[in-house]
C-alpha positions in Angstrom: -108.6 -221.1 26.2 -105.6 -222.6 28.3 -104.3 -225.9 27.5 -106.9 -226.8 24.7 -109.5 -225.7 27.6 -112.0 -223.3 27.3 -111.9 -221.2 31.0 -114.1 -218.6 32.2 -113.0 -215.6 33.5 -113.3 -212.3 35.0 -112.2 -209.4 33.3 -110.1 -206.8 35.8 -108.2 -205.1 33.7 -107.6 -204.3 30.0 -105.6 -202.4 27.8 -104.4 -202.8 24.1 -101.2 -205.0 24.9 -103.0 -207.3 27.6 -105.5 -207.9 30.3 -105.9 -208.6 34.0 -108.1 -211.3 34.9 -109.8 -213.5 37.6 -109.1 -217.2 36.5 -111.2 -220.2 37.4 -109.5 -223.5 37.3 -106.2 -221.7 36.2 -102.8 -221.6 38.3 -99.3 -220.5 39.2 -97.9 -223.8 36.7 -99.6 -221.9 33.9 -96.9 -219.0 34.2 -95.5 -218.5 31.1 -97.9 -220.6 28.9 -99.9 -219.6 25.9 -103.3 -219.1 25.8 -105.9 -217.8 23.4 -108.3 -214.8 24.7 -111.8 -214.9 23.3 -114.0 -211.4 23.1 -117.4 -211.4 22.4 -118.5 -208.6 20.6 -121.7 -207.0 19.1 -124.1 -209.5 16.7 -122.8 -212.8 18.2 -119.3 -212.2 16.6 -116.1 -212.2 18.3 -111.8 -211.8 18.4 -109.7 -214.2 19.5 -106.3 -213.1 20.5 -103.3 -214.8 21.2 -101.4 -214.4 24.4 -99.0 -215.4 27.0 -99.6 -215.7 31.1 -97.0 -213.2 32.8 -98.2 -212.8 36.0 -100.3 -215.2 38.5 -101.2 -213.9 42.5 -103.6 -216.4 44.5 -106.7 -215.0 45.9 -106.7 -215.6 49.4 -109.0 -218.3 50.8 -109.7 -219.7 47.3 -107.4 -222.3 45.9 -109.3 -222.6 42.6 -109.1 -219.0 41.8 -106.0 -216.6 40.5 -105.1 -213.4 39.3 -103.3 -213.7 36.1 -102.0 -210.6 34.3 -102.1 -211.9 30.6 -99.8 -210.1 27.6 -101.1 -210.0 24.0 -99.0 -211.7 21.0 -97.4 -208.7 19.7 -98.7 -207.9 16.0 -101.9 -210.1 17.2 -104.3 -207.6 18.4 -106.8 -206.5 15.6 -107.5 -202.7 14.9 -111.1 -203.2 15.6 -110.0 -204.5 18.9 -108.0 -201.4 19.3 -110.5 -198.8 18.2 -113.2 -200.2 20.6 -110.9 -200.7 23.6 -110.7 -196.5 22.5 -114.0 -195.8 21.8 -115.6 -197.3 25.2 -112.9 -195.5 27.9 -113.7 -192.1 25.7 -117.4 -193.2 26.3 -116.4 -193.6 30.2 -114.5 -190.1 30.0 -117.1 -188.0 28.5 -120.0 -189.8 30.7 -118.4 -189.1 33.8 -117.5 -185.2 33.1 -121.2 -185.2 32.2 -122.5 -186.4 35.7 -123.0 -183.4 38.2 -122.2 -184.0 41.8 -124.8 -182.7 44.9 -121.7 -180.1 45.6 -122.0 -178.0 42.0 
């Protein structure tokens, strides 16, 4: 949510301390402003966390589309949040040791 405004967006980039993201309807005035990330999770539930626009690059070709890089309030980001952030790129890590190429 920027400005009181709930935005879609899509998600490049994410780590425990912020996220990359494609914005819709978002731009380079925005630098700097707060917004509030929402995460849906497993059984309908999910976290919202506070943050702050760092970062905006226009796509090319599409003035109603950005690239905004996106910190997180610091103290803001649950431990759940944290522990599945962890949980899915160990998921990534052992799945792609696991897959065999033509070569072996």
């Amino acid at each position: 949510m920027l400005q009181e405004i709930p935005r879609k967006a899509i998600l490049l980039d994410i780590s425990s301390s912020g996220i990359k993201i494609i914005g819709v309807k978002a731009f380079k005035f925005h630098l700097n402003k707060e917004i509030i990330i929402k995460f849906p999770l497993k059984n309908n539930e999910s976290i919202e966390i506070p943050g702050i626009i760092l970062r905006f690059d226009p796509l090319p070709n599409r003035n109603d589309l950005g690239i905004f890089g996106i910190k997180f309030q610091e103290n803001s980001v649950p431990l759940s949040f944290k522990v599945q952030i962890e949980q899915y790129f160990e998921s990534v890590t052992k799945n792609n040791h696991q897959i065999k190429t033509p070569e072996q």
